[in-house]
FINU-639022 format. One record per residue: residue in three letters; x, y, z of N, C-alpha, C, O in turn. Coordinates in steps of 0.02 Angstrom, whole numbers, plus 50000, padded with zeros to 5 digits. Each point is the difference from the previous one (the first is absolute). Example, Ala and Ser with C-alpha at 12.3 -4.5 7.8 and 13.67 -1.06 7.14 Angstrom:
<nodes>
ALA506604971650390499555005950000500455006050000500524999950033 SER499305005449931500425005950003499615005550037500255005550008 
</nodes>
This chain:
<nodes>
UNK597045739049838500294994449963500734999050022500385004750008 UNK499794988750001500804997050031500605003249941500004998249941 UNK500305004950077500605002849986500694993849966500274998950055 UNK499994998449912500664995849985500265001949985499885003449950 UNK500714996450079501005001949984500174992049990499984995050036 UNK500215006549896500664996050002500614999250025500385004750007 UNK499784988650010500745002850014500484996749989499704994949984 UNK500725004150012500574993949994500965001250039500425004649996 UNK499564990350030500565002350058500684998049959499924997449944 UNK500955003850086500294998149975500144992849990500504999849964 UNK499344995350046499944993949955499614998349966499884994449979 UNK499845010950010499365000949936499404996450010499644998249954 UNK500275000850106499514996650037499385004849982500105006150006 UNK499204991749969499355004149993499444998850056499764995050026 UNK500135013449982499404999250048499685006549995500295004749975 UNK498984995850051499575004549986499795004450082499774996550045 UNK500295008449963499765003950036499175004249988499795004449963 UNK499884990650097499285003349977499745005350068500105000050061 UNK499645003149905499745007150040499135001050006499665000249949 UNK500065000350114499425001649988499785007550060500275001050054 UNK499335002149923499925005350030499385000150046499474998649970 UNK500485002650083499544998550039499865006650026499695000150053 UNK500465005049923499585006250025500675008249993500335002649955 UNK499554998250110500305005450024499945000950091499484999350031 UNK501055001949994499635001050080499905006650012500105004049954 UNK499704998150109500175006950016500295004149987499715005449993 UNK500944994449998500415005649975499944998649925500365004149970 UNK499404992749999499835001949914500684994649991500175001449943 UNK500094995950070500494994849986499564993349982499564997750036 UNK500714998749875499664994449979500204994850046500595000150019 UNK499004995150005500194994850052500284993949929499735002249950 UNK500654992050033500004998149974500344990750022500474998250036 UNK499124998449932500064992450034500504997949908500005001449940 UNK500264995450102500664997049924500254993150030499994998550060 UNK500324996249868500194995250039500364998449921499765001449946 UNK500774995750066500474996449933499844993849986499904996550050 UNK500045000649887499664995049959500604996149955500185002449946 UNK500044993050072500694996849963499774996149938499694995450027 UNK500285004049935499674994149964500444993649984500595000050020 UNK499184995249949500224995449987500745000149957500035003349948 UNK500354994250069500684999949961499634998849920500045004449956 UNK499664990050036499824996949916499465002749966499614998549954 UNK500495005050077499375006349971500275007049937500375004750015 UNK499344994249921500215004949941499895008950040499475000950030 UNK500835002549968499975008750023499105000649982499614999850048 UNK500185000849897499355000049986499484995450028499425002149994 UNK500674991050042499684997550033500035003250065499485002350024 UNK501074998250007500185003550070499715007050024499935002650056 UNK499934999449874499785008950004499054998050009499625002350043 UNK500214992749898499415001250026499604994450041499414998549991 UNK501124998050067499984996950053500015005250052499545000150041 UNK500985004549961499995004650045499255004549994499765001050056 UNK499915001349896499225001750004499714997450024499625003450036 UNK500274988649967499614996950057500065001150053499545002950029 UNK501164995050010500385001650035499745006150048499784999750058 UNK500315005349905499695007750023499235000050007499735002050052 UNK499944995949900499215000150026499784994550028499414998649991 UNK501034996850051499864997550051500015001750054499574997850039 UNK501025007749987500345002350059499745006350008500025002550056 UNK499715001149890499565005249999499254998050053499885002650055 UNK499644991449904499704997250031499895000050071499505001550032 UNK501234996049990499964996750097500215007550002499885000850060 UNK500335005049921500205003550040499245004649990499895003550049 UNK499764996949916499515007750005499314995050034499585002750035 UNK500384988049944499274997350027500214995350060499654998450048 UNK501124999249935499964997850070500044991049982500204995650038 UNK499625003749912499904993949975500624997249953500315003149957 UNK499754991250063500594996249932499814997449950499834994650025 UNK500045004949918499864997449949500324992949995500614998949997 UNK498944996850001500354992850006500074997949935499514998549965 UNK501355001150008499894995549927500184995450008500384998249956 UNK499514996050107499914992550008499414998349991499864994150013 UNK499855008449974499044997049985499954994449960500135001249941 UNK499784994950067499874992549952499645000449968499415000450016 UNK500874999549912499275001449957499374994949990499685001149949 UNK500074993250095499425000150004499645004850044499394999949993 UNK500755002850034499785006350051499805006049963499465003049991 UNK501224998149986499745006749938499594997849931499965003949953 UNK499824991350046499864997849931499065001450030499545003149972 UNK500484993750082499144999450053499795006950016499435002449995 UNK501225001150029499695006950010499845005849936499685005250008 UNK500624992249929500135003549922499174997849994499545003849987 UNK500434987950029499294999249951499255003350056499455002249983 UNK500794996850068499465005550049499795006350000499525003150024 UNK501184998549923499905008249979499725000149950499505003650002 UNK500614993149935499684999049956499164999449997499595003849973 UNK500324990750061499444999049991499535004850062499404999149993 UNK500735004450049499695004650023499855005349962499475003050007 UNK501024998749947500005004649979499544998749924499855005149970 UNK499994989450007499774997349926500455002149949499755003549956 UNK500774995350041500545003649960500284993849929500345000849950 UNK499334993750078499954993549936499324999150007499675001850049 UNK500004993449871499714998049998499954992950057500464996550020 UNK498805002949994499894993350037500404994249979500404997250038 UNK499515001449913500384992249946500895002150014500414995650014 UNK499755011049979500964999650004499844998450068500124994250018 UNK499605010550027500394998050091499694993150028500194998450056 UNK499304996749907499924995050022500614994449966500104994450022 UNK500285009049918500404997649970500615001950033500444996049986 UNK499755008450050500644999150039500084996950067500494997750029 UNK498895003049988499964996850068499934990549986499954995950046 UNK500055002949902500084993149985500614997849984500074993949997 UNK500655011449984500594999250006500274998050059500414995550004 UNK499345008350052500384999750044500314994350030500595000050020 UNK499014994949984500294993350019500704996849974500334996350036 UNK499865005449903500364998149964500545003450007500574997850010 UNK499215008649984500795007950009500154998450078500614999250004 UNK499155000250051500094999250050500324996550016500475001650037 UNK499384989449934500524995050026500465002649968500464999250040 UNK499775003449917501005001949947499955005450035500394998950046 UNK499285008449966500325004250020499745004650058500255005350018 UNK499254991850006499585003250068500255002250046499785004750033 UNK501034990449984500085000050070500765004149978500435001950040 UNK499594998749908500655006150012499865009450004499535003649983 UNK500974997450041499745008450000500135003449951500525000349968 UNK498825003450024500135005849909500665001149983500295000249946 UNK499905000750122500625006549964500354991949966500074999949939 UNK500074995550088500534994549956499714997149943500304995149976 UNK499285006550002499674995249941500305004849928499785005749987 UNK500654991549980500355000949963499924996649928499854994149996 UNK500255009749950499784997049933500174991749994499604995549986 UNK500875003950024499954992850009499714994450016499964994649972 UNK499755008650104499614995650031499235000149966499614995250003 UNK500255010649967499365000049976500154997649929499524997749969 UNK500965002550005500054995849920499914992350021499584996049980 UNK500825003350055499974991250026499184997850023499824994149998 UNK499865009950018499244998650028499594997949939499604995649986 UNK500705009749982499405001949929500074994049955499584997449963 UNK501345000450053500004994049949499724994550036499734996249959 UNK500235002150087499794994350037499234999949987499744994450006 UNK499905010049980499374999449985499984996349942499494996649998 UNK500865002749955499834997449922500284989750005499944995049965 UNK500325006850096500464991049993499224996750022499575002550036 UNK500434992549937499534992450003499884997950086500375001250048 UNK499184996349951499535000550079499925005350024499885000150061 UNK500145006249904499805004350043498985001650000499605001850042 UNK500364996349886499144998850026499734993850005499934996349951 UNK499925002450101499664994250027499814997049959500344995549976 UNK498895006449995499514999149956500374994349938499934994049990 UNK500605012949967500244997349950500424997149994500174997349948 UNK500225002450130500984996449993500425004949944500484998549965 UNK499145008050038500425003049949500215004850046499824998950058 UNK500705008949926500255004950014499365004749983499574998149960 UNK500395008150073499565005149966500325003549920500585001349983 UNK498834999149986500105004349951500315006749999499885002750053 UNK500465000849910500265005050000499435006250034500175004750035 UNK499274994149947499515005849992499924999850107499975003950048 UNK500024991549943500054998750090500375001850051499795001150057 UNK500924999549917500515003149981500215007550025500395003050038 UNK499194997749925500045007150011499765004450041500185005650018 UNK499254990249997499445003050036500505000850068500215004950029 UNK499884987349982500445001650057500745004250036500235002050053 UNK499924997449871500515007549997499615008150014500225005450019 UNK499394993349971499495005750011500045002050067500255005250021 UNK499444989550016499725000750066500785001750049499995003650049 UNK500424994149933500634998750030500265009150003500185003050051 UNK499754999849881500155006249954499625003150041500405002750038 UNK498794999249985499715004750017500165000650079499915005450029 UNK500324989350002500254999050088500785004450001500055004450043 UNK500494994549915500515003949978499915006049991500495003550015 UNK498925000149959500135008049997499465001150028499685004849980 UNK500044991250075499735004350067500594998150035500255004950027 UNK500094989949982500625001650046500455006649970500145004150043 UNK500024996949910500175008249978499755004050023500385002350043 UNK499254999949956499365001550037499965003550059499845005750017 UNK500464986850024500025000550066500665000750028500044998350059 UNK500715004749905500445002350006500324993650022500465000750040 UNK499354991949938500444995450024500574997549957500574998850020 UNK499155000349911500615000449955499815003349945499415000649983 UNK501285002649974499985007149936500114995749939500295002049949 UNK499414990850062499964996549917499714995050002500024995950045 UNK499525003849885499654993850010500304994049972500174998849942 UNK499864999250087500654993049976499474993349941500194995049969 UNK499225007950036499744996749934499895002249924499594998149958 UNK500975007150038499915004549940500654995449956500595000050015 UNK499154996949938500394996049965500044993250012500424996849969 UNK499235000650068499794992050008499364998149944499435001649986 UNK501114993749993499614996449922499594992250029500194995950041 UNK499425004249934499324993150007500334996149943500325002749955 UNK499544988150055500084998149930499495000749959499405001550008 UNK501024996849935499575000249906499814993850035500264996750045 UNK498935002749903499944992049993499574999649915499835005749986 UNK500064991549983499964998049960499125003349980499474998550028 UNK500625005249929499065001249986499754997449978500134998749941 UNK499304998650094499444993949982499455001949948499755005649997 UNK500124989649967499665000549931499035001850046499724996850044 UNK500055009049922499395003650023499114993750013499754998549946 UNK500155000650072499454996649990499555000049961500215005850005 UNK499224993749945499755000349965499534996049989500134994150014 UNK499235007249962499524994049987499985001549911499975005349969 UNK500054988150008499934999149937499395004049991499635001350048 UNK500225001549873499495003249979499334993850001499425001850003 UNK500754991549993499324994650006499765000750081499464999850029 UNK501345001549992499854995550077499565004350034499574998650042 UNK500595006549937499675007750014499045000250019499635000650048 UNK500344998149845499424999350007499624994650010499395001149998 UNK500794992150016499774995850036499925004250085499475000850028 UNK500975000549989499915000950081499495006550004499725001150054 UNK500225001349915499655005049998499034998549985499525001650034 UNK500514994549899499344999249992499844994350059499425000350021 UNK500984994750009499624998150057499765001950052499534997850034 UNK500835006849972499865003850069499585003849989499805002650052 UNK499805000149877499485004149982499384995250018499465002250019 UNK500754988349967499334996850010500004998250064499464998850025 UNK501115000650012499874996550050500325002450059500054995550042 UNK500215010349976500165004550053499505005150026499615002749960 UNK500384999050118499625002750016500095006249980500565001649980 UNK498815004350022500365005849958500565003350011500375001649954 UNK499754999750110500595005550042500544997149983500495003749997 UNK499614988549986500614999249959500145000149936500565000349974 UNK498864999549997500175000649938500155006249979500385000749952 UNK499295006050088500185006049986500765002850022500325004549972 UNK499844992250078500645000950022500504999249975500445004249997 UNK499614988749973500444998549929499725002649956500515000449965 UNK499045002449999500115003249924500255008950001500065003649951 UNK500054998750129500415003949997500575001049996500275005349987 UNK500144986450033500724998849996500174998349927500595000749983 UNK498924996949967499834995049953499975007049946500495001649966 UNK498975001450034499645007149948500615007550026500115005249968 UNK500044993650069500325006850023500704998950046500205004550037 UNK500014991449959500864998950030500265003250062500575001750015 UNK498784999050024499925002150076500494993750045500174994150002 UNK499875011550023500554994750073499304998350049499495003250009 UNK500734990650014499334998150046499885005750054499465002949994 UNK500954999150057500185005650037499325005349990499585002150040 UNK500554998949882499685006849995499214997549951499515003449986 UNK500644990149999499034998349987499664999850075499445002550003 UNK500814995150053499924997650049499605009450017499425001950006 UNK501305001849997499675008050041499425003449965499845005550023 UNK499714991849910499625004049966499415001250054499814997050050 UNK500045007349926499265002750038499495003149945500135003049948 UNK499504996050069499174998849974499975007549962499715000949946 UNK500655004650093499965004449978500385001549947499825004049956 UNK500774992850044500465004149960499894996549932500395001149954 UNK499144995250040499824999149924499295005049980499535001850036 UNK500594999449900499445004049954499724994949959500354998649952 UNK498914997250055499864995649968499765003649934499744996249959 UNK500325010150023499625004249934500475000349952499874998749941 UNK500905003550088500604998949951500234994650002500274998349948 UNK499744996650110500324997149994500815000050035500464996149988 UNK499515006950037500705006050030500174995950068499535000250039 UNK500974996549981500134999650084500555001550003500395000849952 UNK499785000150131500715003450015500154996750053499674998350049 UNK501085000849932500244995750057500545004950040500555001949979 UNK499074999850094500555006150025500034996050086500195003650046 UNK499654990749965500254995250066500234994649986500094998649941 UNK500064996850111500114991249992499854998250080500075003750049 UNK499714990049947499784997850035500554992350021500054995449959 UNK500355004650119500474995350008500034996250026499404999250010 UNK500874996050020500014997550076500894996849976500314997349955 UNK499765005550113500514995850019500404995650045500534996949994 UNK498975003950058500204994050062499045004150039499605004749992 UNK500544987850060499475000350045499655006250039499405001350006 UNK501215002350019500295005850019499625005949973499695003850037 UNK500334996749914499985006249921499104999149990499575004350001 UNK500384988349991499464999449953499625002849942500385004349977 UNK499184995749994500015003349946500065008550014499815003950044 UNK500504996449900500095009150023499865001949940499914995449960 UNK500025011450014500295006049935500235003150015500005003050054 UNK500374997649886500455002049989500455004149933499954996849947 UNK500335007250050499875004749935500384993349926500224994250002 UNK499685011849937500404995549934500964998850007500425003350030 UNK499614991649933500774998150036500535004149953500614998949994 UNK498935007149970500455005949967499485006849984499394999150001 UNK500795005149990499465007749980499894995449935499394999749992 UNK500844997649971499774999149904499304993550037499414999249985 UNK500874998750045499474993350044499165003750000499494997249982 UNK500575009050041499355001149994499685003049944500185005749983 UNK499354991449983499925002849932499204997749988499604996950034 UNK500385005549914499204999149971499944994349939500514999849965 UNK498974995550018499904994649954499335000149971499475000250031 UNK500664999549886499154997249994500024991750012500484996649983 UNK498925000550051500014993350008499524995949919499435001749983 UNK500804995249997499674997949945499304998950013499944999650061 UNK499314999349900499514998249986499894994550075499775001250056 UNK500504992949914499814993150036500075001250085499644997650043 UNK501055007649967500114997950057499455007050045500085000950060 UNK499565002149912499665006050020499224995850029499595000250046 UNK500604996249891499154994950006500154996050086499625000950048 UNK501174993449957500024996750067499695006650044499484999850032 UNK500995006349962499955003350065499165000650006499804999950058 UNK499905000549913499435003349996499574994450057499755002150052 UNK500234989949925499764995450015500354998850083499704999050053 UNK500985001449935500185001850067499875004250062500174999250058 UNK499465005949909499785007450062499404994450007499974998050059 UNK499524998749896499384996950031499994997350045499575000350045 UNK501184994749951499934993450044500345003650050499854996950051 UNK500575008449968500135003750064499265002150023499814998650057 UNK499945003549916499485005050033499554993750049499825001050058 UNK500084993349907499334994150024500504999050070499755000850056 UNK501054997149934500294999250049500025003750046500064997050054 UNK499905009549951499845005350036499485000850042500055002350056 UNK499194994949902499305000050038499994994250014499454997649988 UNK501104996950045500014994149994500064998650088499644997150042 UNK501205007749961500145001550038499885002550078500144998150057 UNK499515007249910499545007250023500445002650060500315004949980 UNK499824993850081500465003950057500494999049975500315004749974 UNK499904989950026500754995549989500285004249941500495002850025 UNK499464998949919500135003449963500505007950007499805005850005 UNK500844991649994500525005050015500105005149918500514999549966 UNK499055003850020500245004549944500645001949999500275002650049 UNK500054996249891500645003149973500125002449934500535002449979 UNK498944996849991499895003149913500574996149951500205001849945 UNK499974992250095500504997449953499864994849936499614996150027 UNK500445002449928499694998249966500224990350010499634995149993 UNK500945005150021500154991750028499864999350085500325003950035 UNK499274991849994500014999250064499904995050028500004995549958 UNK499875001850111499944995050022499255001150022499735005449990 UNK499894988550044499364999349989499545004550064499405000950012 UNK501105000750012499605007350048500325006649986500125004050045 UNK500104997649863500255006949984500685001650028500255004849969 UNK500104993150074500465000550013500784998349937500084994749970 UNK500405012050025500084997849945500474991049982500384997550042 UNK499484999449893500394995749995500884998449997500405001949957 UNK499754993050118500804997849975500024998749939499664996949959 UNK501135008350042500255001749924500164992149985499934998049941 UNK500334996350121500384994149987499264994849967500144995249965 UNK499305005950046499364997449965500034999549927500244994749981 UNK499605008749978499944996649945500784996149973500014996749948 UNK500545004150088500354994449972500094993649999500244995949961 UNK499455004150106499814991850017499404998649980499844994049996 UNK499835009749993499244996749957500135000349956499544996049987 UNK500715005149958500355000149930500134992949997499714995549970 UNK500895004550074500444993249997499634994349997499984995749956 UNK499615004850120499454995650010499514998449918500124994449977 UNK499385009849979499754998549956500294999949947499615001449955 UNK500774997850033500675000149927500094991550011499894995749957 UNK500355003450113500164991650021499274996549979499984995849955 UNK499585005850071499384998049985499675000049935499504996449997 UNK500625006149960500045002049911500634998649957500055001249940 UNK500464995850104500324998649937500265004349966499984999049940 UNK500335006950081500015006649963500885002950050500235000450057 UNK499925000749877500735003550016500045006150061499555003950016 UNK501054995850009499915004250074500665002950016500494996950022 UNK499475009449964500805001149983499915007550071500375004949996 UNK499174994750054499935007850040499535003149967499754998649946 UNK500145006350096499615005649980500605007449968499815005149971 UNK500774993350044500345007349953500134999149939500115004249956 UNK499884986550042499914998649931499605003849934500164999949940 UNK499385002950087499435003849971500475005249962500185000549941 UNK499955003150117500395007449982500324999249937499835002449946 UNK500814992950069500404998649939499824997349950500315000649948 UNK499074995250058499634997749923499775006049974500135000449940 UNK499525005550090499685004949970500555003849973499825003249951 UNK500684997450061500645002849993500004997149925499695002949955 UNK500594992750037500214994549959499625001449935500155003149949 UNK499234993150076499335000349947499965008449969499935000249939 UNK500115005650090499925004449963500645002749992499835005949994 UNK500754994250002500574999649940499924996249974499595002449961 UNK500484990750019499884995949952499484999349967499985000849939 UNK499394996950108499484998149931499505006649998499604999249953 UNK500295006450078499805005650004500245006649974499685005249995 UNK501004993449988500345006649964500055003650020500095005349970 UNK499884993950119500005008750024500815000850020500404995750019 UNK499705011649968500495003350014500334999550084499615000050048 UNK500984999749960500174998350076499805005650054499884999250060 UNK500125006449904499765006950028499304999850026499915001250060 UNK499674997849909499374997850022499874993150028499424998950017 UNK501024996549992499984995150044500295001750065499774998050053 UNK500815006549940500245001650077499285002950037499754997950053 UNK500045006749910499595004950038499354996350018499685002450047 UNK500084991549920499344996950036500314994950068499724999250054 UNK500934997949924500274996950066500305006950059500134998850059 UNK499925006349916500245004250085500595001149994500215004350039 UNK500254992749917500494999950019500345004749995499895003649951 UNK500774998850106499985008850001500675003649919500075005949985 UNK500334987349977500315003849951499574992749944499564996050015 UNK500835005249920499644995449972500674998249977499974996349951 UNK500645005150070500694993850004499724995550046500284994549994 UNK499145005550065499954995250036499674994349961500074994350022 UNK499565006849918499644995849966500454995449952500054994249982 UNK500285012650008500424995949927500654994350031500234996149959 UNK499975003750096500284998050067499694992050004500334995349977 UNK499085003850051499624996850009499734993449953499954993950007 UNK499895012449928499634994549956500495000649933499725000249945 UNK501035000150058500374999449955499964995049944500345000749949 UNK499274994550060500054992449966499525000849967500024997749943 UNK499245006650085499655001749952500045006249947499954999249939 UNK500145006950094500395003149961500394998649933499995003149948 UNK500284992450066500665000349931499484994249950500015000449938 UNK499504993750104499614996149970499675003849932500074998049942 UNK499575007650078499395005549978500565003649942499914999949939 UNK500715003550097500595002149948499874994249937499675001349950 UNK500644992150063500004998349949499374998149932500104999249939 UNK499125000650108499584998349964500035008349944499905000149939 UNK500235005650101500015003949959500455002849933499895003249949 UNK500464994850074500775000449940499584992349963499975000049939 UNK499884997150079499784993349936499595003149964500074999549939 UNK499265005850096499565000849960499885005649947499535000949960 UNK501245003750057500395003549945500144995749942499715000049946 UNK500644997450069500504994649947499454997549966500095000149939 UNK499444998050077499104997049943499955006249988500035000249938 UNK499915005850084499555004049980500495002349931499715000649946 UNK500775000150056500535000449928499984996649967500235001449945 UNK499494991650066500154994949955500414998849942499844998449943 UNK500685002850081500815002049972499994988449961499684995350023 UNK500825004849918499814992049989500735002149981500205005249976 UNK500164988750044500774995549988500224997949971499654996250032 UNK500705001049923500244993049980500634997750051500564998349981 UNK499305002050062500784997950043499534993850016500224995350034 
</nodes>
């Protein structure tokens, strides 16, 4: 390991003396390679000291491999070779590294073409804010959302401490870069009519695999993701019992459908499915099976319980556009498919009486501040029906 002396001359000038040891020769004498390191005049003593560490395990480097450590590397370079490592290695899920590699276009034009070592909090605060200003998404003529935000602070963050890493620079200059606030948008929801209108139509007039698909988002406040990953097996039609321990994604052409694990440990969990929706599945394994002997070669088994018409499993992006599609066609309110989630949310604090504790735990969610977070409006709704139904139950009388 490289040796540092400090030193400082009489005009109080600072510089570092580094030492590395490269053996011993013949006569038992250490051979030793050294070279002095000045640093920057505007540099704090504590920056300079652990500048000079780089410094030293750079020169260490060329002196024992021979090699220079380049900290001019442009971080689109190191950012391509970070995600090559990554994904050789499977060290993210499929959905994050197809999700950083969809940054790149963007981090690249602001900061691709400069080298790691200069990219400085600044320049990455100024990026992060430029993401939120207006035209930056096409689509909407809007800025990205905060949550977008971040992600990309992310990707920026994990290229920074593999350049650490890689002895090019001793800080990550995105530690303290803030995303903007933007305003939190009111949750989606289907009215308790709109509900069961959309629901009993699709009991008369949807094919089965959708109708079963929504009354798992509908009966059980499943994320589509993870109705999508069920398998044939992991339900018990005797209890009643299924478990949701995959999801099923897509995210570009590239990817295509994949699985993929729950988007938390609380994510995977066990459910009884009510009566009605035990009956769809049931009617549903029929009409798989005819499709199956329908098929006969063509027939790609996957035990999934949603699929496309040669078993292969179904795009997760499918039932939202067929939704949309027969909702337009019926006359029937259309608020998404996560809409579901948060009605079931909703509906059982409020008109169900259940406790938030046992609502976190049928939605997955990994604390149940994430619930109370979430569905605050219902929450305090349910608060108040209950403090009213004290106040009757005393039936306390006035003259005020």
């Amino acid at each position: 390991m490289a040796t540092i002396i400090k030193r400082t001359n009489q005009k109080g000038a600072l510089s570092f003396n580094i030492r590395v040891s490269c053996g011993y020769d013949y006569r038992g004498k250490q051979i030793l390679k050294q070279m002095t390191w000045h640093p920057d005049p505007s540099l704090t003593l504590k920056q300079a000291e652990r500048q000079a560490q780089i410094e030293a395990f750079l020169f260490e480097e060329k002196v024992k491999t021979g090699r220079i450590v380049d900290r001019k590397v442009k971080f689109a370079t190191l950012a391509d070779e970070w995600l090559e490592l990554v994904e050789q290695n499977k060290t993210l899920a499929v959905s994050t590294l197809e999700r950083m590699k969809e940054f790149r276009a963007r981090t690249y034009q602001a900061i691709g073409h400069l080298p790691v070592d200069e990219i400085n909090f600044r320049i990455v605060q100024a990026f992060i804010l430029s993401l939120g200003k207006d035209g930056v998404n096409r689509k909407t003529g809007k800025g990205l959302g905060q949550e977008s935000q971040k992600h990309y602070l992310t990707f920026i963050s994990d290229v920074m401490r593999y350049a650490i890493k890689c002895g090019m620079i001793d800080r990550n200059p995105c530690v303290g870069v803030e995303t903007t606030k933007e305003e939190k948008k009111d949750i989606q929801v289907y009215t308790l009519e709109e509900e069961q209108a959309l629901l009993q139509t699709l009991a008369n007039e949807a094919p089965i695999k959708y109708v079963a698909c929504i009354f798992f988002l509908a009966f059980c406040g499943l994320r589509i993701s993870e109705a999508l990953g069920l398998e044939w097996h992991d339900i018990d039609f005797e209890t009643g019992l299924f478990s949701i321990v995959r999801t099923s994604n897509y995210r570009n052409k590239e990817t295509g459908v994949y699985t993929g694990g729950t988007k938390t440990k609380s994510s995977r969990r066990s459910i009884i499915a009510p009566p009605l929706l035990l009956q769809t599945l049931k009617k549903l394994k029929f009409e798989q099976n005819k499709q199956r002997v329908q098929c006969g070669d063509l027939w790609l088994e996957s035990d999934r319980l949603f699929t496309q018409w040669d078993g292969r499993p179904m795009n997760p992006r499918t039932p939202y556009w067929w939704l949309q599609k027969f909702c337009k066609a019926h006359n029937l309110a259309f608020h998404g498919l996560h809409a579901f989630r948060h009605s079931f949310a909703t509906n059982g604090i409020i008109n169900a009486k259940m406790d938030v504790k046992t609502i976190s735990a049928i939605l997955g969610h990994s604390q149940t501040s994430t619930t109370l977070n979430i569905y605050a409006h219902a929450v305090q709704q349910a608060n108040a029906q209950a403090i009213d139904e004290v106040a009757k139950l005393l039936n306390v009388s006035c003259g005020i």
